[in-house]
C-alpha positions as CSV (number, residue, x, y, z in Angstrom):
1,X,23.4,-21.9,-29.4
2,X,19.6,-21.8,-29.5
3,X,17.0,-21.5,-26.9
4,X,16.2,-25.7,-27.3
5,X,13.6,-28.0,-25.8
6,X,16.1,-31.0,-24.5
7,X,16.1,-33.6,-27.2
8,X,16.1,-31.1,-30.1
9,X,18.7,-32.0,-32.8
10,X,21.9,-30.3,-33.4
11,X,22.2,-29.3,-29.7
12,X,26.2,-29.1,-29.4
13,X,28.2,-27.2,-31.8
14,X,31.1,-26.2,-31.0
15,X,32.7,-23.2,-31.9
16,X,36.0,-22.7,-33.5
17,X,38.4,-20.1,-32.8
18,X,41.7,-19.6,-34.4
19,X,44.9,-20.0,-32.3
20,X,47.7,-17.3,-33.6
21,X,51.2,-17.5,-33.8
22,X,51.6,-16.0,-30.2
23,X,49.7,-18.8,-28.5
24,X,46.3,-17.4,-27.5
25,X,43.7,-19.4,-26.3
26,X,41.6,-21.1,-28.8
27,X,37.4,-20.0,-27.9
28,X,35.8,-23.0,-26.0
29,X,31.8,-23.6,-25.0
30,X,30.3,-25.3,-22.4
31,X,26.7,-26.7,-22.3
32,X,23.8,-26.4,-19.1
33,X,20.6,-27.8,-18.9
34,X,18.5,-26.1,-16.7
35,X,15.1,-27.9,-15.5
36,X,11.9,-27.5,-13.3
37,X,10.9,-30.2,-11.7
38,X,7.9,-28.6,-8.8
39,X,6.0,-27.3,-11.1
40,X,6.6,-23.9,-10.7
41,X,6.6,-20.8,-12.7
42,X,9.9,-19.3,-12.3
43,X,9.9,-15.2,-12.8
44,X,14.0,-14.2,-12.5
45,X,15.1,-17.0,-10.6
46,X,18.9,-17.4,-9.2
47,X,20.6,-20.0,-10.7
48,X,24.1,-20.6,-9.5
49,X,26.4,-23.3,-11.0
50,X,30.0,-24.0,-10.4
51,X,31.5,-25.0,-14.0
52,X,35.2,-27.0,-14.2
53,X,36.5,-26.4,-17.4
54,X,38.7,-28.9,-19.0
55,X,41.9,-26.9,-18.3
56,X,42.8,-23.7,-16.2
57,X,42.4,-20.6,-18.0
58,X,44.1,-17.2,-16.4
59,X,42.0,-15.4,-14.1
60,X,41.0,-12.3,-16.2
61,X,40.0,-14.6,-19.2
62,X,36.8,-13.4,-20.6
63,X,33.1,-15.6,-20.3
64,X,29.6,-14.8,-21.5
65,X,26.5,-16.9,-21.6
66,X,24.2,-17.4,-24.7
67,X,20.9,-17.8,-24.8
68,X,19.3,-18.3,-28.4
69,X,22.6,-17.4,-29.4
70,X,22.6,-13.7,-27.7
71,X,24.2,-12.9,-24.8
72,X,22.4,-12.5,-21.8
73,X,23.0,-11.2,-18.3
74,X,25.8,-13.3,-16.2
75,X,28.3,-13.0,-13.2
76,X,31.4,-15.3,-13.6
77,X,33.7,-15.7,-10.7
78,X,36.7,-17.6,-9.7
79,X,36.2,-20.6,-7.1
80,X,39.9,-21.2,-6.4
81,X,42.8,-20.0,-5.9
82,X,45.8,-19.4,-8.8
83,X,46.8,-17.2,-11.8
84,X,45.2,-19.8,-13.9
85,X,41.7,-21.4,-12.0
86,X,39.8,-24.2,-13.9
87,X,36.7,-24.0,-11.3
88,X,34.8,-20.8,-11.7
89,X,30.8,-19.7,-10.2
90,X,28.3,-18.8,-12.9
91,X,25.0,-16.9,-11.5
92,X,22.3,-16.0,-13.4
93,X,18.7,-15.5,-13.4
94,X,16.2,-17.5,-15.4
95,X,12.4,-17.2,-16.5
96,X,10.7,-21.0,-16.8
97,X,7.6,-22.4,-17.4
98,X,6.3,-25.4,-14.8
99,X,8.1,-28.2,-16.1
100,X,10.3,-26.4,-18.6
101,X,14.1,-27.3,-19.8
102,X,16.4,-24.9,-21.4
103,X,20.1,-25.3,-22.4
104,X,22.4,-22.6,-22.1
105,X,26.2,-22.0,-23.5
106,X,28.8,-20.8,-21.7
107,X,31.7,-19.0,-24.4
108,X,34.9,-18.1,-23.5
109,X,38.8,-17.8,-24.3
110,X,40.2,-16.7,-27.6
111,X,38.7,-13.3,-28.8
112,X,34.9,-14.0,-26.9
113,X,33.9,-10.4,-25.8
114,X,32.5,-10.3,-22.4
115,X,28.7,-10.7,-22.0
116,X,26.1,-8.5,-20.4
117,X,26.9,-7.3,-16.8
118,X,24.7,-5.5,-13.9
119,X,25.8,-2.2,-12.7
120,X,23.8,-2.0,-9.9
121,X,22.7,-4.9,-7.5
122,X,24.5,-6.3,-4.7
123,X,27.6,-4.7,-2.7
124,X,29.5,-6.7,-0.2
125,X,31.1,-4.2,2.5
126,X,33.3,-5.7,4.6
127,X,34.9,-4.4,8.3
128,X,36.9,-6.2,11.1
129,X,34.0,-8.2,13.1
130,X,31.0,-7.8,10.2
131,X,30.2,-8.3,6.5
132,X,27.2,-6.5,5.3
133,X,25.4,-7.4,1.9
134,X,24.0,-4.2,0.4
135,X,20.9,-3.6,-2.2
136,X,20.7,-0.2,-2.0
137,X,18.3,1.2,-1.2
138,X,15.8,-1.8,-0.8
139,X,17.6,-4.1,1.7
140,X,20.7,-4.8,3.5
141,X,21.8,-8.5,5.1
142,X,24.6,-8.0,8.2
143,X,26.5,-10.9,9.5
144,X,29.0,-11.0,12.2
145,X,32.3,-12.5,10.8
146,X,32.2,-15.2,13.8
147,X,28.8,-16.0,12.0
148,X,27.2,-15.2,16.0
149,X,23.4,-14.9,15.7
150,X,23.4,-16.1,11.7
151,X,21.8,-13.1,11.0
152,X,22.9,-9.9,13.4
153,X,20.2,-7.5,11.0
154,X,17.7,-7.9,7.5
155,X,17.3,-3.9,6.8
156,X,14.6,-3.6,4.1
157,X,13.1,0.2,3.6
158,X,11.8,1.1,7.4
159,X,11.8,-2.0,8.7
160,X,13.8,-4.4,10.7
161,X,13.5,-7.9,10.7
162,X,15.3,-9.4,13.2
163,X,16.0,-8.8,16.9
164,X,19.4,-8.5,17.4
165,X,19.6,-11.6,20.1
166,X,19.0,-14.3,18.3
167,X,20.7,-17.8,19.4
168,X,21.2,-18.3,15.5
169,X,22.7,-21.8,14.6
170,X,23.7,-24.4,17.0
171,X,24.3,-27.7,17.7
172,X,22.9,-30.3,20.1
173,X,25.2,-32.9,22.1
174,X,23.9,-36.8,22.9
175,X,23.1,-35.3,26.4
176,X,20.6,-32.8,25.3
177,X,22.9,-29.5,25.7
178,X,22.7,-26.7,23.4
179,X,26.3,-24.8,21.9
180,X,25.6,-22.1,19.6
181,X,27.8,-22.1,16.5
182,X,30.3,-18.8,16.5
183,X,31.2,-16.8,18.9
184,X,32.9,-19.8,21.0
185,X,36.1,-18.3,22.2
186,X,38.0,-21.7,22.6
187,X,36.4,-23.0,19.2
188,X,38.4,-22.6,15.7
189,X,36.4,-20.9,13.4
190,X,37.0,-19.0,9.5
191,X,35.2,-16.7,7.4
192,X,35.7,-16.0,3.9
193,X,34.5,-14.7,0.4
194,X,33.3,-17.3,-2.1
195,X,31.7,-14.9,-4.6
196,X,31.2,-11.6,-4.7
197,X,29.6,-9.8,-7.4
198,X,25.9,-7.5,-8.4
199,X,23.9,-10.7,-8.8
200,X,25.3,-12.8,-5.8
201,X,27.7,-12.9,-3.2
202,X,28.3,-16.0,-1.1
203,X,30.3,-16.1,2.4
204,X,32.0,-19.5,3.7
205,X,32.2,-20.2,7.6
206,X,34.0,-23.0,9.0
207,X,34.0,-24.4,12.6
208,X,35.8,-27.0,14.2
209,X,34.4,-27.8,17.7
210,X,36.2,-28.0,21.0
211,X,34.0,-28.8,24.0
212,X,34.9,-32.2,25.3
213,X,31.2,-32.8,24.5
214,X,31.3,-32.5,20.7
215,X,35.1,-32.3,20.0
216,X,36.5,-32.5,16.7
217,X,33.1,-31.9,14.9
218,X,33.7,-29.6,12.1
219,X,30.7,-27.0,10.1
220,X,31.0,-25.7,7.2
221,X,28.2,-23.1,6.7
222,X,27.6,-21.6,3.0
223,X,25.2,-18.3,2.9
224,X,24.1,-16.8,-0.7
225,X,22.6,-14.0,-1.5
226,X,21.3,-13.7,-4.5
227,X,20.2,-10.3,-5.7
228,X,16.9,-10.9,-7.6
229,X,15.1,-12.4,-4.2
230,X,15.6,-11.1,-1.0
231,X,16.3,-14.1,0.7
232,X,19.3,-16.0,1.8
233,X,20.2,-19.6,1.7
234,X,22.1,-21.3,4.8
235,X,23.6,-24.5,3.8
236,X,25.7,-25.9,6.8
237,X,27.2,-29.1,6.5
238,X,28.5,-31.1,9.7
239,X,30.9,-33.6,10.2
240,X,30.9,-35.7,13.3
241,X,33.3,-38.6,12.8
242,X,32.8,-40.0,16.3
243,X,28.7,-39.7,16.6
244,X,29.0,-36.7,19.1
245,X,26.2,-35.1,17.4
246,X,22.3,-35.2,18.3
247,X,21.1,-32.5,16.5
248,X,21.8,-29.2,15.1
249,X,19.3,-26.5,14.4
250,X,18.6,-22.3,13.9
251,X,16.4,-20.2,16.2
252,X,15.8,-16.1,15.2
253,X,14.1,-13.8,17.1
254,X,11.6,-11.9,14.5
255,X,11.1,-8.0,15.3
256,X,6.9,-8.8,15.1
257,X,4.8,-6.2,16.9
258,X,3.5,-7.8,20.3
259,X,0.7,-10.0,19.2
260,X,-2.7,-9.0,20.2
261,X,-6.5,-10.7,20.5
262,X,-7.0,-8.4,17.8
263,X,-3.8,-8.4,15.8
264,X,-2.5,-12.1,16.6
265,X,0.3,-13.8,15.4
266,X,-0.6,-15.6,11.9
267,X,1.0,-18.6,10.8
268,X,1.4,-20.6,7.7
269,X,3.0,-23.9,7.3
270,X,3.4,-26.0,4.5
271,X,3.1,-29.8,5.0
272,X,1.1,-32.3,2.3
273,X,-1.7,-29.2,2.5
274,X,-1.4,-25.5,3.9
275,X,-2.5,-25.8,7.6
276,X,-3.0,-22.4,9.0
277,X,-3.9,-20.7,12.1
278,X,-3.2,-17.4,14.9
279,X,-1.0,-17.4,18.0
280,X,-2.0,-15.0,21.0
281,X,0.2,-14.1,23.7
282,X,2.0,-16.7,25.2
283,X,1.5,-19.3,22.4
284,X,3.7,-21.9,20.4
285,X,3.0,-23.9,17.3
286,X,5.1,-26.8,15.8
287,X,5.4,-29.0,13.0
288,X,6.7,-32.3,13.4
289,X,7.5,-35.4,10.6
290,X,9.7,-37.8,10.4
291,X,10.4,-41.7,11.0
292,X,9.1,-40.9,14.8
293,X,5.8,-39.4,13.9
294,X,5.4,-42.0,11.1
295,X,5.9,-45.1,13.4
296,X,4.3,-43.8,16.6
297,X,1.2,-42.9,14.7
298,X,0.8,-46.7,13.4
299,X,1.2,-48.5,17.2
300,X,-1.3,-45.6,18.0
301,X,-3.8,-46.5,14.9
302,X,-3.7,-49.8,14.6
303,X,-0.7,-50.5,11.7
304,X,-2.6,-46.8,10.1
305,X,-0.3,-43.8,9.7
306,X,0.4,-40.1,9.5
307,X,3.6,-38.3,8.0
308,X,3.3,-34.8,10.1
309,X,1.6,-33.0,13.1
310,X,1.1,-29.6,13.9
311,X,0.4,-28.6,17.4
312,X,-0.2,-25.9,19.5
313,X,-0.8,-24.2,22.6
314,X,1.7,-23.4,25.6
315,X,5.2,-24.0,25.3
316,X,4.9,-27.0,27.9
317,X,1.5,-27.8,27.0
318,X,1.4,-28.3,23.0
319,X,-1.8,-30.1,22.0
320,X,-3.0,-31.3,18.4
321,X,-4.1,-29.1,16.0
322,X,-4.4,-30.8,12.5
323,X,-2.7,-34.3,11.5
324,X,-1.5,-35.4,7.9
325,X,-4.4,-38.0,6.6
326,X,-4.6,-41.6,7.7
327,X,-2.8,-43.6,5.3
328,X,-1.2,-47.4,4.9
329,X,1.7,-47.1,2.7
330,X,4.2,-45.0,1.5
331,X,3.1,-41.5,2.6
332,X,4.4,-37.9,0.7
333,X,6.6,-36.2,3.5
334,X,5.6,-32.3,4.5
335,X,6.7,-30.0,2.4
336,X,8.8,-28.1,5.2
337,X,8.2,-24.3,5.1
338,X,6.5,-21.5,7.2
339,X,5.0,-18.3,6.7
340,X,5.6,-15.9,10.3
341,X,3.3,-12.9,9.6
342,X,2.6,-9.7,12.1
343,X,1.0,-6.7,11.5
344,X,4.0,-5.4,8.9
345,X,6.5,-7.8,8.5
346,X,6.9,-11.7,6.9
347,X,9.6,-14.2,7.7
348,X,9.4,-16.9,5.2
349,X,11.6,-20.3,5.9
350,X,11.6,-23.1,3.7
351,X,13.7,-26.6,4.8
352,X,15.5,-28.8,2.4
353,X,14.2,-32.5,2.8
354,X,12.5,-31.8,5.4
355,X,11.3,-34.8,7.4
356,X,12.4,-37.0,4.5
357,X,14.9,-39.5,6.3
358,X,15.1,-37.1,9.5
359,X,13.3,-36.2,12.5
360,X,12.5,-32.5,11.9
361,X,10.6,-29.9,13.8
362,X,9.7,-26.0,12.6
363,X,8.2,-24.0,15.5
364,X,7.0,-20.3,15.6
365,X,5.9,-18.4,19.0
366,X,3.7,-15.7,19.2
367,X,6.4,-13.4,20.1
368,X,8.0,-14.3,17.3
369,X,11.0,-16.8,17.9
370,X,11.1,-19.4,15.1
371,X,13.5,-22.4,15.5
372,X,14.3,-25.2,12.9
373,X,16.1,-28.5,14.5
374,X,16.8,-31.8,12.5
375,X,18.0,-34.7,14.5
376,X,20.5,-37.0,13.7
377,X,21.0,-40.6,13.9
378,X,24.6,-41.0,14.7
379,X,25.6,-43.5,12.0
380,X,23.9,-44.3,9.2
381,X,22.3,-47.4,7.4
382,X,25.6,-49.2,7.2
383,X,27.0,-48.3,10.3
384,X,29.5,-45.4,9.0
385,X,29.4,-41.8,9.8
386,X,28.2,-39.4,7.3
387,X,28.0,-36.1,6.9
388,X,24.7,-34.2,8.1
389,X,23.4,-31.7,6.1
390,X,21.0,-28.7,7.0
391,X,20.0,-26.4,4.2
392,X,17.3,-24.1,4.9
393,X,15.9,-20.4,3.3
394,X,15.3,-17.2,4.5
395,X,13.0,-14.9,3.3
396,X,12.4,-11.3,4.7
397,X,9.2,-9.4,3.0
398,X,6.7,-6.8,4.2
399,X,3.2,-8.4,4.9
400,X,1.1,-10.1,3.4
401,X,3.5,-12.1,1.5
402,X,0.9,-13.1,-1.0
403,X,1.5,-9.5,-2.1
404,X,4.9,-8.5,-1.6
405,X,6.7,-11.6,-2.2
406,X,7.7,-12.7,-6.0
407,X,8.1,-16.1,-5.1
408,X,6.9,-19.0,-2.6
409,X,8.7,-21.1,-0.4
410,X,8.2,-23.9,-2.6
411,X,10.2,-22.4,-5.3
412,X,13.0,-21.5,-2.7
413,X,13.5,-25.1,-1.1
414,X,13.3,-26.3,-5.4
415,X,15.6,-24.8,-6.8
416,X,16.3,-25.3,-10.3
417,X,18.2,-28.6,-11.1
418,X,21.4,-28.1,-13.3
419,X,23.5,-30.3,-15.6
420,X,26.8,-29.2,-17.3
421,X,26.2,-31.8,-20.6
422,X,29.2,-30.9,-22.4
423,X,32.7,-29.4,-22.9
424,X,34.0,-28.8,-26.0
425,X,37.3,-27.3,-27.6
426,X,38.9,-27.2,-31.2
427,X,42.2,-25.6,-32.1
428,X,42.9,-24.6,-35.5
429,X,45.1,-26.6,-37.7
């Protein structure tokens, strides 16, 4: 297979592999498109796609992916369980232009040699109450197997990241109480390995709830690490047949140094334009879109409207700060993502849809907690319950991120969009 612009003629073929007498498996290829729709230079970017091949295939069967019709470096895992698994993760990093679409080939069965692996990348060490994700020696993720905190530590050269009491995921009932997720000792909760490999590892949690107050609501948190960008993404989806649910959010407690008049706390965030501004002792600053902000804004302006806010000041006392522009229709939603800068360290977080059909609301204090929280209507358009999704990045990096980091949070809440276009498999006659 070739290294094609989509559209480009003779984009399939499909490679025969003789079958012998004993029965072995005849060679098969499968087809991805790869695309990048921000607009975004892409510099080893994680791709992760989970491939269904047409018929199981015995777990130690041998894959490699093609590109211009050479191998190239992949990690191929099994998703499910069985001596013979027909779902199976493919990771992988890419390099694209703004724009760009490639298609890649996935070989295996028969007499396919295996591809390119990594020697060296990620580790996954596992004990009784913890996993830890290892880079040595550039950085190390740890997670508590009860998934209490999220995060328990990001490790990266001298530095720490986190504070090791953060609330870390939770959910809101209809009466306004917080209950962190994990750690709940009447809940139900699991942990397990999805994928483990040098270029990514992914952990699954699940949760089912059992406080009168949100009974029977069931998470299922994802976490992937993958090892060309340290940063992890958190996708947690929630099920909450009986509308229990008004929200569900994160809160971390960043290890900043103490914020100073001379060495404040520096914030970036990312809505239609980059609004950014300091935080001294004491301070908070949020940004808010959604449906809310959108129709309050018109009774307020006379049928004119804004899609975000970001505020600041006290805790109890948050006053406005800079507004999204005036507009009359339509309206392009914030773009969802944060920069959380002291003297040495970065937290970048980046939010999936953020403020699209939601109410959402990212807020930083000067001391460094920074809390994501998406509410929920309890039914939606048609009256059904659905399930509520919350997918957010986390990125650790020394400061100034402009410097240190070899991406943006743009390209982390984008990721490239992937399409398996074919499957294809010939015996011999």
């Amino acid at each position: 297979m070739r290294h094609l612009q989509i559209g480009f003629a003779g984009l399939f073929c499909c490679a025969i592999a003789a079958t012998d007498a004993v029965g072995v498996q005849a060679e098969e290829r499968i087809a991805v498109e790869l695309r990048e729709t921000a607009g975004i230079r892409r510099f080893q970017f994680p791709v992760a796609v989970q491939l269904t091949l047409a018929k199981p295939v015995p777990r130690e069967t041998t894959f490699r992916l093609l590109s211009d019709d050479k191998p190239v470096l992949a990690q191929f895992r099994t998703a499910e369980q069985g001596d013979n698994v027909a779902k199976w993760w493919l990771d992988f990093p890419v390099n694209l232009l703004p724009y760009q679409s490639l298609v890649y080939e996935v070989e295996y069965g028969g007499d396919v040699p295996e591809g390119p692996n990594r020697t060296r990348g990620h580790k996954l060490v596992e004990s009784d109450d913890a996993f830890q994700i290892v880079n040595d020696p550039y950085i190390t993720w740890s997670v508590q197997r009860n998934l209490k905190g999220l995060l328990r530590s990001v490790h990266a050269g001298d530095l720490e990241y986190l504070r090791p009491d953060s609330t870390g995921l939770f959910l809101r009932d209809r009466d306004g109480t917080d209950h962190s997720l994990g750690g709940n000792p009447t809940g139900r909760e699991s942990a397990r390995v999805i994928r483990q490999g040098p270029l990514a590892v992914g952990l699954r949690f699940e949760f089912v709830e059992t406080d009168p107050e949100l009974e029977n609501v069931r998470s299922t948190v994802d976490l992937v690490f993958p090892v060309f960008k340290s940063w992890v993404e958190v996708d947690w989806r929630i099920d909450d047949p009986q509308g229990k649910l008004a929200g569900a959010g994160a809160k971390l407690e960043t290890n900043l140094h103490e914020p100073t008049r001379q060495a404040p706390t520096l914030v970036d965030f990312g809505a239609t334009s980059l609004v950014y501004l300091a935080l001294r002792s004491g301070q908070q600053t949020r940004l808010d879109g959604g449906p809310h902000v959108r129709e309050s804004s018109r009774q307020a302006d006379g049928g004119l409207f804004h899609t975000w806010e970001v505020l600041r000041g006290k805790p109890d006392q948050l006053e406005p700060f800079v507004f999204g522009p005036r507009q009359s229709d339509g309206g392009a939603a914030p773009e969802g993502w944060a920069h959380v800068m002291g003297r040495r360290r970065c937290l970048a977080i980046a939010v999936d849809g953020f403020a699209r059909d939601t109410e959402d609301h990212l807020s930083v204090s000067a001391e460094g907690t920074v809390e994501v929280y998406r509410q929920f209507a309890a039914r939606d358009a048609n009256g059904r319950p659905e399930t509520k999704p919350l997918r957010f990045w986390l990125h650790c990096v020394p400061f100034p991120p402009q410097q240190t980091a070899a991406t943006s949070p743009q390209s982390m809440q984008t990721p490239i969009v992937t399409r398996v276009l074919r499957e294809a498999s010939r015996d011999s006659q």
